[in-house]
N, C-alpha and C positions, 0 to 999 in steps of 0.2 A: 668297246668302251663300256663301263661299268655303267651300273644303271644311274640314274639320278635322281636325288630326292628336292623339295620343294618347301623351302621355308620363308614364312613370310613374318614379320616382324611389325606391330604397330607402334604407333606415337606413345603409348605407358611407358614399354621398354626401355625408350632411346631417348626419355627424358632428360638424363643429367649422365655426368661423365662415370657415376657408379651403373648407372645401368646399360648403356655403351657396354661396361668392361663386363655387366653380366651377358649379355647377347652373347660378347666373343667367348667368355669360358662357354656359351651354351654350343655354340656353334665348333669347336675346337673337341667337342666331346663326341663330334662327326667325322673328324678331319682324316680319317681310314677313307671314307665317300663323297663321291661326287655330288656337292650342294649347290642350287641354285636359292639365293638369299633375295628376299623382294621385302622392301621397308618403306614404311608411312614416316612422313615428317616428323621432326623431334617434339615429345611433350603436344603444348598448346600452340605451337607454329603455325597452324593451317588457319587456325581462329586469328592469330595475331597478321599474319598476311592478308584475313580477310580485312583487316582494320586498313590499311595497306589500302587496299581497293574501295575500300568508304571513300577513302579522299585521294582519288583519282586525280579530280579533279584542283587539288590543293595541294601543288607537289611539293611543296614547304612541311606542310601536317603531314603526307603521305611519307618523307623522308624521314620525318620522327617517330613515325610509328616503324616505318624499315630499320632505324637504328636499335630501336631494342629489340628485337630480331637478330640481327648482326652482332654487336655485343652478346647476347645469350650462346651465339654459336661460338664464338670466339671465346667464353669463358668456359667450354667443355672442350673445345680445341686443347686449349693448357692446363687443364685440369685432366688430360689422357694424355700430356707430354706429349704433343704435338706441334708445340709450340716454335718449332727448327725445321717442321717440315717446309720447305718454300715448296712446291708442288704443289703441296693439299691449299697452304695460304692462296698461291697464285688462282686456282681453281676457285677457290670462295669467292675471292675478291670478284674473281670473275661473272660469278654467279649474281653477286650484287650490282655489278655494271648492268646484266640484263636488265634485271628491274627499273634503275635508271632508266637506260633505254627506252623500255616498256612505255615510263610513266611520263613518257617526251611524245610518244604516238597518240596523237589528236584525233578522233572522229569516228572511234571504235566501240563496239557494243559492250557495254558492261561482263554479257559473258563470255565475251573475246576477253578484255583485261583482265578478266576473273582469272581466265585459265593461264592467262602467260606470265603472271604474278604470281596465283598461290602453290603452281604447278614447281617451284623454283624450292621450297621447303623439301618435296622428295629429292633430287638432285645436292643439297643440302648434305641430309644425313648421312644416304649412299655414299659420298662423296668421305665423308668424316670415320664412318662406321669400316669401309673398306682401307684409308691411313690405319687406321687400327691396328686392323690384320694382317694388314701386310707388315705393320711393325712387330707384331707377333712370329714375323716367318711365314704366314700364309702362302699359297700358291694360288694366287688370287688374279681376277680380271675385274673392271668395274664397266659396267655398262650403261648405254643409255636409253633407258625404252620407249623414248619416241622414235628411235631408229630402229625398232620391231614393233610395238602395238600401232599399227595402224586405223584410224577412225573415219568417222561424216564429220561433216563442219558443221555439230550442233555440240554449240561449245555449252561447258558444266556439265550433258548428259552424255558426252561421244557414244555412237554406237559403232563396235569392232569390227569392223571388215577382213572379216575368220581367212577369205583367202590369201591375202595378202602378208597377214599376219604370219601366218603359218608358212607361208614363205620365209618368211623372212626367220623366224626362228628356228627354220632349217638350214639357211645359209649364214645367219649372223652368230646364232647363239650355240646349236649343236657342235660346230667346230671346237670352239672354245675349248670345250674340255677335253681336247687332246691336246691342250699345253698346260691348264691348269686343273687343280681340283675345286674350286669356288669362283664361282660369280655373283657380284650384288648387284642388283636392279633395281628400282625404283615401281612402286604400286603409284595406281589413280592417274599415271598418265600416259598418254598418247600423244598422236600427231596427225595431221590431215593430210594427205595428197599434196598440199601447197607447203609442206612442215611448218604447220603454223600446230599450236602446244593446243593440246586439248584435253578435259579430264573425264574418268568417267564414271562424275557421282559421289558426290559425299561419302567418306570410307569407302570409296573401291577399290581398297590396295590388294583385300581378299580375292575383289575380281580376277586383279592383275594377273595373282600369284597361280590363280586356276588357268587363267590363259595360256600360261607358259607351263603347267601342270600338262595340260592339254597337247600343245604343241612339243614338250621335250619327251612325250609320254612317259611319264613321271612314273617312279616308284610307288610314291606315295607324296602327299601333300601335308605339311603340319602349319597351323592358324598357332601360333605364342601368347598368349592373354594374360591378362591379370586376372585371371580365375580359375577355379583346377578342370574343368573342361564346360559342356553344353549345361545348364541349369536350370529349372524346370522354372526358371523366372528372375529377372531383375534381383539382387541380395540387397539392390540400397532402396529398393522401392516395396519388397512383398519378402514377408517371415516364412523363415522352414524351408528352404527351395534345397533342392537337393539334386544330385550331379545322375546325369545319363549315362553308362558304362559306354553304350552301343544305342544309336538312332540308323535308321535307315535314308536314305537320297530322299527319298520322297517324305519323310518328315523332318527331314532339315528345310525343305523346300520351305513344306506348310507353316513351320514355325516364322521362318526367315521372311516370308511373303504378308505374314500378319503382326511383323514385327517388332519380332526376336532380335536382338542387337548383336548378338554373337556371331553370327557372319553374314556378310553380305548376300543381298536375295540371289544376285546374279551368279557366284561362287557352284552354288552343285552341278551345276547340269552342265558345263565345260568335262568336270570329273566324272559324273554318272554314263556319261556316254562313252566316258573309253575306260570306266566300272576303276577308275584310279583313287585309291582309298585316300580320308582323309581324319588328322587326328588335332583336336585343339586343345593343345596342352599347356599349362599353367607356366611362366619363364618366373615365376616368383620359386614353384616349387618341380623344375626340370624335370624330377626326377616320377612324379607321377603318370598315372599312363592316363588321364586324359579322358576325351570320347572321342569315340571311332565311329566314321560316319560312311556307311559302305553302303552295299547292297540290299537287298529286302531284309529288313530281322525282324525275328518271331519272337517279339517281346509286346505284353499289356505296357503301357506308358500310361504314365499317371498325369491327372492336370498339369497343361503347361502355360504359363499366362506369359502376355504381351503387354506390355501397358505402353501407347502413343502418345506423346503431349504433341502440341502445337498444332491442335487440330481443329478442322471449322467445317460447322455447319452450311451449306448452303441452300437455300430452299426457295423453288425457284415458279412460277405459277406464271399462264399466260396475260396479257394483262386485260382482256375480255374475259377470266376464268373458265375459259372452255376447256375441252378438254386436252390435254398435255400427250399430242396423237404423235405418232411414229415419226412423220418429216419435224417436228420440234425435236425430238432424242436425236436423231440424226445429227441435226443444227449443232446443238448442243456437245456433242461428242467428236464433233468435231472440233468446238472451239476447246473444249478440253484438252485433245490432244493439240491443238497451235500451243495454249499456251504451257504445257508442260503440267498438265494438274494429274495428279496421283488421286483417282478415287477409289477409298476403302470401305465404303460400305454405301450404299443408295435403298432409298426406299420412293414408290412412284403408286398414286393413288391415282382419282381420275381429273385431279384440279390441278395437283401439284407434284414437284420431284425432286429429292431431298438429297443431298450426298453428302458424306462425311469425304473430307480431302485435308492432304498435309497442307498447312497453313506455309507457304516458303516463300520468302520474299515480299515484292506484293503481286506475285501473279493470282490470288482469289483478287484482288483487286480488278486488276487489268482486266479478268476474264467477265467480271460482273457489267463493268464499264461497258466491254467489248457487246454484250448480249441485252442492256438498257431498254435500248429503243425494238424489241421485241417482248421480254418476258420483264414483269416483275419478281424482283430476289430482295432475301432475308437474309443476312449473313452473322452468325453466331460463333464466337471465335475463342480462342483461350481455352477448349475442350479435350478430352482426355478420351481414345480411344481404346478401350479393352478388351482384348479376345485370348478364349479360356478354349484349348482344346482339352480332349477325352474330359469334360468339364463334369463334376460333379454338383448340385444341389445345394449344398451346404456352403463350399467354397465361391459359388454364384451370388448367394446371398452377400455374405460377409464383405466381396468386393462392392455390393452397392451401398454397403454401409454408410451413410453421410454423404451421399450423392441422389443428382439428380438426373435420372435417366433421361435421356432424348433420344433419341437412337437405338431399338435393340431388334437383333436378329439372331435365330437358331436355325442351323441347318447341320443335320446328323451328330457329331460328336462335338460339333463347334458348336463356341455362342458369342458373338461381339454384343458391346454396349457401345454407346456413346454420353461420357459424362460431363457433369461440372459438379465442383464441389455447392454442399448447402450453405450459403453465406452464415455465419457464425451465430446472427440472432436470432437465425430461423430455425436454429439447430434448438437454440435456449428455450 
């Protein structure tokens, strides 16, 4: 069997039925090799599903937000003349009765519903994007990957249960292509031991697409963006940024982990560990080459900046103000991890102990609640977290420009802040 490459496709691409038909020119300019094709939900799908899930509880409201949903898909259905396939229709329709279904099941945890509702947008586009091709002539199979990524039942963060998984992508998926040359799968979802739908992670379609990178021992892996490859920073939030040729595993990590938006944190190290190269190339401008993100390279990198919104302070003190001794961090880090909290930066003096964490949902809530009748907590919220690798002096300033620090730490080449902007008449 020829080898197999690994292409993954997110929600920009497969927004509208012009960009649909560019994926397939993109993918058709492969069609000599064995592709495995992994795709995030159409456009803004995933945020429109989460509306979907607000009103659970209101299957009335909850239906009208599934409707414009369904219209959307239905009007890039006929706008790629698909509109005669009963197959692809029957399969949609299908897809919508789950949701029904879903929003008929009484006395389940929000991120149980979460996952069996917004999990239905990837199964969606696969679904659409694969009619395509195979009206092209493709020699195509569509697959479904909760019948190979296997998970734990900690629904919205699934964590992959590698053995099984990889099972399974020995017996479900390597076959395949000894009858076809293309298969399309689905990113961000799984399934538990019980096949109940689970996801894993806000954009983890990149995860996905490394899992099976992993498991088919890939050629190579390519991330498709709207950008022309890795950027040494956001282009709609910070001037000047300029494109990486070549990063190495380990500074895609460090980027990824201090948060870099260009791939998921989870994504290197499935590929690092079986040294499976990976390239993130622009689907606006196909034909450039992108960044290659491999092995060790012996390149100086220039400042690369992260900027985090929706970030909160918590700052946390016993409520005798004694000291904040080891069995309290203990406590504490435990309850962090119960409730899911993401800490990106802490600072711990001998009264108090501070942490910068992703503000999501209301779990800084719950967790504040949950630790009340032990510590008193300060919680400062709407915060901007910034961190500046191989950071220079000049370009440290410049970002604290009109801010006001609360938060800051340096260690070796790194430097994180924590900000908030100066309110406008303090500026005056």
């Amino acid at each position: 069997m020829n080898s197999i490459r690994v292409f993954k496709f997110g929600g920009a691409s497969l927004r509208d039925a012009s960009q649909v038909e560019n994926v397939v020119s993109i993918i058709e300019r492969y069609k000599e090799q064995k592709l495995m094709v992994i795709v995030s939900a159409m456009g803004k799908t995933t945020n429109q599903m989460e509306e979907v899930v607000k009103h659970f509880d209101n299957k009335t409201k909850a239906l009208e937000k599934l409707d414009i949903v369904k219209q959307n898909h239905l009007a890039i259905i006929r706008d790629l003349g698909l509109s005669k396939d009963d197959s692809l229709l029957s399969d949609i329709n299908d897809l919508f009765v789950e949701i029904d279904w879903a929003l008929d099941e009484p006395g389940q945890t929000y991120d149980y519903n979460y996952d069996q509702i917004v999990s239905i947008g990837e199964l969606l586009s696969s679904k659409i994007l694969t009619a395509k091709l195979k009206q092209n002539g493709a020699s195509i199979s569509w697959l479904d990957a909760r019948d190979v990524i296997i998970t734990n039942d900690i629904y919205r963060e699934g964590w992959v249960e590698w053995k099984r998984t990889k099972e399974n992508i020995a017996t479900k998926v390597k076959p395949l292509f000894n009858e076809v040359d293309l298969v399309v799968s689905q990113g961000f979802i799984g399934s538990t031991n019980e096949n109940n739908t689970t996801t894993l992670g806000r954009e983890g379609s990149d995860y996905s697409a490394a899992i099976f990178s992993y498991g088919l021992d890939a050629e190579d892996m390519t991330i498709w963006k709207d950008v022309p490859g890795v950027l040494t920073g956001d282009p709609r939030k910070i001037r000047n940024v300029s494109k990486l040729d070549n990063i190495s595993y380990r500074e895609a990590i460090e980027m990824t982990y201090y948060g870099a938006k260009v791939i998921h944190p989870k994504t290197i190290k499935p590929l690092q560990n079986k040294n499976i190269s990976l390239y993130v190339k622009s689907f606006i401008h196909p034909e450039g080459e992108g960044t290659l993100v491999s092995s060790e390279v012996d390149t100086q990198y220039p400042p690369i900046v992260a900027i985090e919104s929706e970030q909160a302070i918590i700052s946390i003190s016993t409520l005798d103000f004694s000291f904040v001794a080891e069995h309290h961090l203990s406590y504490l880090f435990q309850e962090f991890a119960k409730h899911r909290i993401q800490i990106n930066m802490m600072q711990n003096s001998a009264i108090s102990f501070s942490v910068c964490v992703n503000d999501i949902d209301d779990r800084v809530i719950a967790f504040t609640e949950q630790i009340k009748g032990s510590f008193k907590t300060k919680v400062e919220r709407n915060l901007e977290l910034i961190s500046i690798r191989h950071y220079q002096k000049d370009l440290v300033e410049n970002m604290k420009r009109g801010k006001i620090i609360k938060l800051e730490e340096r260690k070796g080449d790194m430097t994180q802040f924590v900000v908030e902007d100066i309110p406008q008449m303090e500026r005056i």
